[in-house]
N, C-alpha and C positions, 0 to 999 in steps of 0.2 A: 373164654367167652367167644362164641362165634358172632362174627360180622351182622349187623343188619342190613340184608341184601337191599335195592331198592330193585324195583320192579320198569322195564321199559316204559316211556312214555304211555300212557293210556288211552287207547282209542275204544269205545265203548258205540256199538250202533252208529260206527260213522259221525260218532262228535270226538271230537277231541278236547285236552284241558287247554282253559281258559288262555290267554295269551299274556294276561298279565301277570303271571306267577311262573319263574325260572329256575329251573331246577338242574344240579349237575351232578347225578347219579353216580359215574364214573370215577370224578373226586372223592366221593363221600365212598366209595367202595373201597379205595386206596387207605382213606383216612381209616375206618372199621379195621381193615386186615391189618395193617401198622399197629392199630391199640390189639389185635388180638395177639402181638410177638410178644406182650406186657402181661400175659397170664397170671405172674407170679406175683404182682402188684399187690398187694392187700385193696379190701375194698373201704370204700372212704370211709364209713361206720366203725371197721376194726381199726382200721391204721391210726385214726384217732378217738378209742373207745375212753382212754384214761384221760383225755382232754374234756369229752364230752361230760365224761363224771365231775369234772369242776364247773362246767358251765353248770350243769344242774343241780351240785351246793349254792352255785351265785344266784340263778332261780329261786330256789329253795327259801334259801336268807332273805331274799328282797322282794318275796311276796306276802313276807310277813307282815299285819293291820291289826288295831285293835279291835277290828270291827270282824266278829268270825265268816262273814256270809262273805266275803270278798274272799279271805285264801279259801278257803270253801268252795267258790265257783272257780276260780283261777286256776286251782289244782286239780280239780276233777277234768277241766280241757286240757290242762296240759301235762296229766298223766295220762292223756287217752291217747300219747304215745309218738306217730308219725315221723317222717325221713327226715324231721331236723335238718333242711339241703341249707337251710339260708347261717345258722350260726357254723353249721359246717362249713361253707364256704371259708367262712370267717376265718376261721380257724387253720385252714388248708389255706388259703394265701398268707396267712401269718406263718405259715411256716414255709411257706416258697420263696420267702422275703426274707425268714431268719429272724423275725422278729417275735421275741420270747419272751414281753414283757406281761407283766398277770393283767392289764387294762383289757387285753383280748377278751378273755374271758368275761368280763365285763360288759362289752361290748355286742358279744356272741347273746348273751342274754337278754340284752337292749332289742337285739333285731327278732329273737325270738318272743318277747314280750311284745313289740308292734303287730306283730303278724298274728298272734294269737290273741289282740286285740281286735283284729278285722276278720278272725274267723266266728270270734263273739257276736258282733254286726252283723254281719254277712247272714248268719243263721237267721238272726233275726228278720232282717230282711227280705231273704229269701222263704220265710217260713219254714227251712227245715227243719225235722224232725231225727235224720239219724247222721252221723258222723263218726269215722273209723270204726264202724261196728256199735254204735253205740248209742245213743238218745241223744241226742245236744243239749247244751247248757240251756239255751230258753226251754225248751221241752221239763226238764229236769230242776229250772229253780223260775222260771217266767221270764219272759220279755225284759222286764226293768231291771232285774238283777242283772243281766246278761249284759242289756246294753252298759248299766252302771259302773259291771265289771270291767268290761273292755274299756270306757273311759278312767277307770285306776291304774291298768293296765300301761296305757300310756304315758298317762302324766312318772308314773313310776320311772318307764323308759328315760322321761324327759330328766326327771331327775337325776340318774345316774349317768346320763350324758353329759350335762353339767359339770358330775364328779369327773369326768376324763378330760374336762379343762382344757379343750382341745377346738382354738372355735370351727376349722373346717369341719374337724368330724362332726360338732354339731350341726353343721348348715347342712352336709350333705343330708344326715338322718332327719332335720327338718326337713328340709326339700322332700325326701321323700316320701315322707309322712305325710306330706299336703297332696301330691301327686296320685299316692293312692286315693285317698278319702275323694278327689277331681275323678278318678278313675271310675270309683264307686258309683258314683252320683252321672257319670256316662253310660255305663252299665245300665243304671235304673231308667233312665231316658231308653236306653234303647230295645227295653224287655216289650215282647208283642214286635217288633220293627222286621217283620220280613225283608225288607229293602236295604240291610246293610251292608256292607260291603267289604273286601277281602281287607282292604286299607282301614277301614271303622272300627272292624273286630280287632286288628293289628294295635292299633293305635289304645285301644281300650285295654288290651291284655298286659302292653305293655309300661302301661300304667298303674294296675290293680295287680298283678303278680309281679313282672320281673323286675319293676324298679326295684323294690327291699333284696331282691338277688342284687341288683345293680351295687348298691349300697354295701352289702354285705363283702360282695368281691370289693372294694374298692377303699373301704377301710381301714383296710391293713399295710396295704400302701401309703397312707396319709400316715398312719401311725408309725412306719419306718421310716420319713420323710425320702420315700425312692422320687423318684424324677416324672414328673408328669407324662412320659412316654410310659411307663410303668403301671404309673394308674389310671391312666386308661387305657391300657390292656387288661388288665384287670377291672375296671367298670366295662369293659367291653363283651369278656367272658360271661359274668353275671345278669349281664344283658340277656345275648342270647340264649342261653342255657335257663334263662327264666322263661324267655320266652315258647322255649321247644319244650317246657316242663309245661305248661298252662298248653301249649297243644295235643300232646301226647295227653293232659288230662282230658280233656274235649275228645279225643277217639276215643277212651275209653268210659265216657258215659255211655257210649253206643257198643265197643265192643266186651267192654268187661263182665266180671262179676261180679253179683251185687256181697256174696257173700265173702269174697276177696278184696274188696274197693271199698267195702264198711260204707257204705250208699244205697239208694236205690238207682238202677238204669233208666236211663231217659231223665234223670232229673233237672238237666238242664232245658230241654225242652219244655217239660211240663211248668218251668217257671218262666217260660217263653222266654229264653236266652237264642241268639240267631249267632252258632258257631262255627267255626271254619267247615265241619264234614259240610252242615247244612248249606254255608253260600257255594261251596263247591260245586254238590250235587243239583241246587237251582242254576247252576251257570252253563249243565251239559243236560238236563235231565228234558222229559217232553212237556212242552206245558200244561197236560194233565197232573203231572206227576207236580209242575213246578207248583201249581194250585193245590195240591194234596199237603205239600211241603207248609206253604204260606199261613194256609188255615192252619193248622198245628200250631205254628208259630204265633200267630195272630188272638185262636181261641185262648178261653178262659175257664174252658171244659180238660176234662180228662183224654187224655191222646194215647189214642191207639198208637199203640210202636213199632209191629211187625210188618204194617205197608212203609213207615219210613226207614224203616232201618232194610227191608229192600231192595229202596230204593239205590241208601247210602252204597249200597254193596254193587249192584248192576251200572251205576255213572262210574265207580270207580273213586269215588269221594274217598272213602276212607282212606287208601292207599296214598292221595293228593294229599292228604291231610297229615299224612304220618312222612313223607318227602318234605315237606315245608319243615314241621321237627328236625329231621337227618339233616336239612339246610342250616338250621338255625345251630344245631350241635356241632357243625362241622364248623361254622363262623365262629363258634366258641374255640374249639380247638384249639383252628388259627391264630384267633389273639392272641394268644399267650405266647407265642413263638419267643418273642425278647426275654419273658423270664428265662434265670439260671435254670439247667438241666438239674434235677431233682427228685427224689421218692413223691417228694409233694406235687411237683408237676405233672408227672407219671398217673400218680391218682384224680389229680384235677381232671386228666384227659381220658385214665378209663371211667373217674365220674359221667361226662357228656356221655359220653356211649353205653351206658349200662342206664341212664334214664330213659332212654328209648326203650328199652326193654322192661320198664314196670309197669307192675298188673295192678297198682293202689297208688 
C-alpha cells in the first residue's frame, strides 16, 4: 500500500492556511513509508474475519423480541453491511492485550448495537433517505419505528453490559453513550451556523463519532486489567483514529461517489452541517466567495454544489482537510508505541493508514 503523500504547505492567491491549525507533513511521510515495509500484514477485516463471525451470532441471538417489527428494522440496518471499525477495534486490542475471554465478543456487539442505534436517530434527524446504498430504516418502516427501534437497540446494549458485571466497563460505555446523544444535540444547535469554528466542529465530532471509537479501544484494556498507561494508550488511539475517520468522511461528501459512498454528495451541506473543508475554505477564500459559502450554509433551499465545491478546490480546503486526518492518524499511531510488538499491533497501525485511503 503506498504512502499518503501530503502536499506542501498551501499558499493559494497569496493567502495562506489559517495559523491555528499545525501540521507536520514530514513526520506523517516517515510514519506512511514505515506502515508500507508492513505489506504482508493482513487487513484488519481478514486477520479477524472468524472473530467477526462470532460477533454477528451474538448480534444475531440478542436481537431477538417478541415483537417482530423490532428484529425487522434492527436487522435490515444492520445487514446493510459497513466497516464494523468500532467492534473491530475491539476486537484488535483484545488481542494486542492477549486477552481471549468470549465477554469481547459481547462486548464488540454492545458498541456495534450503540452506534447502529445513533445511525437510527441520526436518519431521522437528518431526514435522510439513502444509506450504504440503500433506503434507510425511517424511509423503509417510518420515523417511529426507527426511532423506537434505536431506543431497543440501546437499552439491549445496556442489558448486556450489565451481563459483563464489570462496573468500569459499564461507566465507561455509559459515559459514552451520554457524550454522544450531548454531541448530537450540538450538532443540531449548530445546523444553518456559518460561524463555527475549526475548535466547534472539533469538539462536536469528537463527541458524536470518536468517543464509541474511544470506548471501543479502551475496553479491552479494562477487561485485561493492564495498567492505566495502557489504557490510555488505547483510549488514546480510538480517539484519534475516530476522529480522522469523521474527517476523511466530511471530504468525502465533497470528493466521493455517490454511487461508491451509498449517499448522496453534498449531503452534509444541504442539511446545513458547517464542516471542516467548509471553515477551511471561509478562513482563505474572498469574501465574495466567503458569502457564497455562508448562504449555503445558512439557506433552507436546494444548493447548488459546483460553485462550492470550486471553491473547496481553488482555497486548497480539501487538501487542509485531509492533513488534519494524516494528523490525527499519525497521533493514533503514536499512542500505541507501549503496547507489545504484535500481528495485532501491526494491523492496528496499517488500520490508521488505509482509513485515509477509503472511498465509503
Amino acid at each position: 500500500m503506498a504512502p499518503f503523500v501530503c502536499e506542501p504547505p498551501l499558499i493559494k492567491e497569496g493567502r495562506t492556511r489559517p495559523q491555528s491549525t499545525t501540521y507536520n507533513c514530514k513526520q506523517i511521510d516517515v510514519a506512511f513509508i514505515l506502515i508500507k515495509d508492513t505489506t504482508q500484514t493482513p487487513s484488519f477485516s481478514e486477520f479477524i474475519s472468524e472473530e467477526m463471525e462470532e460477533v454477528d451470532r451474538v448480534i444475531s441471538r440478542r436481537l431477538s423480541s417478541e415483537v417482530p417489527l423490532v428484529g425487522e428494522v434492527a436487522k435490515y440496518i444492520i445487514s446493510a453491511g459497513g466497516k464494523r471499525i468500532r467492534p473491530a477495534l475491539l476486537l484488535l486490542f483484545s488481542g494486542a492485550l492477549a486477552y481471549t475471554d468470549q465477554s469481547r465478543y459481547d462486548m464488540a456487539a454492545v458498541v456495534e448495537f450503540i452506534h447502529t442505534a445513533t445511525l437510527l436517530h441520526d436518519d431521522v434527524v437528518d431526514d435522510s433517505t439513502l444509506r450504504r446504498g440503500r433506503a434507510t430504516a425511517n424511509v423503509s418502516f417510518g420515523n417511529p419505528a426507527s426511532v423506537l427501534v434505536g431506543d431497543f437497540l440501546y437499552s439491549r446494549a445496556f442489558q448486556m453490559m450489565v451481563d459483563c458485571d464489570n462496573m468500569k466497563v459499564m461507566q465507561v460505555l455509559a459515559n459514552a453513550t451520554n457524550v454522544i446523544a450531548e454531541g448530537e444535540v450540538q450538532q443540531l444547535m449548530n445546523l444553518h451556523d456559518a460561524t463555527l469554528t475549526e475548535e466547534g466542529y472539533l469538539e462536536v465530532i469528537r463527541s458524536k463519532t470518536a468517543k464509541l471509537f474511544e470506548a471501543s479501544a479502551r475496553i479491552p484494556a479494562i477487561l485485561a486489567q493492564e495498567s492505566i498507561q495502557i489504557e490510555t494508550a488505547c483510549a488514546e488511539f480510538g480517539l484519534a483514529l475516530g476522529t480522522a475517520f469523521q474527517v476523511i468522511d466530511d471530504v468525502l461528501d465533497y470528493e466521493g461517489e455517490s454511487s461508491v459512498l451509498g449517499k448522496n454528495l453534498g449531503d452534509d451541506l444541504r442539511e446545513g452541517k458547517t464542516t471542516l473543508p467548509l471553515i477551511f475554505a471561509m478562513q482563505s477564500c474572498s469574501p465574495q466567495e466567503k458569502a457564497l459559502i455562508q448562504k449555503a450554509i445558512e439557506q433552507n433551499e436546494e444548493v447548488e454544489l459546483a460553485p462550492i465545491l470550486s471553491i473547496l478546490q481553488k482555497t486548497g480546503a480539501m487538501q487542509a482537510t485531509k492533513e488534519m486526518a494524516h494528523q490525527q492518524a499519525l497521533l493514533a499511531i503514536q499512542s500505541i508505541a507501549p503496547l507489545k510488538e504484535s500481528v495485532y499491533k501491526k494491523v492496528l497501525i496499517q488500520l490508521a493508514s488505509q482509513l485515509l485511503l477509503r472511498s465509503t
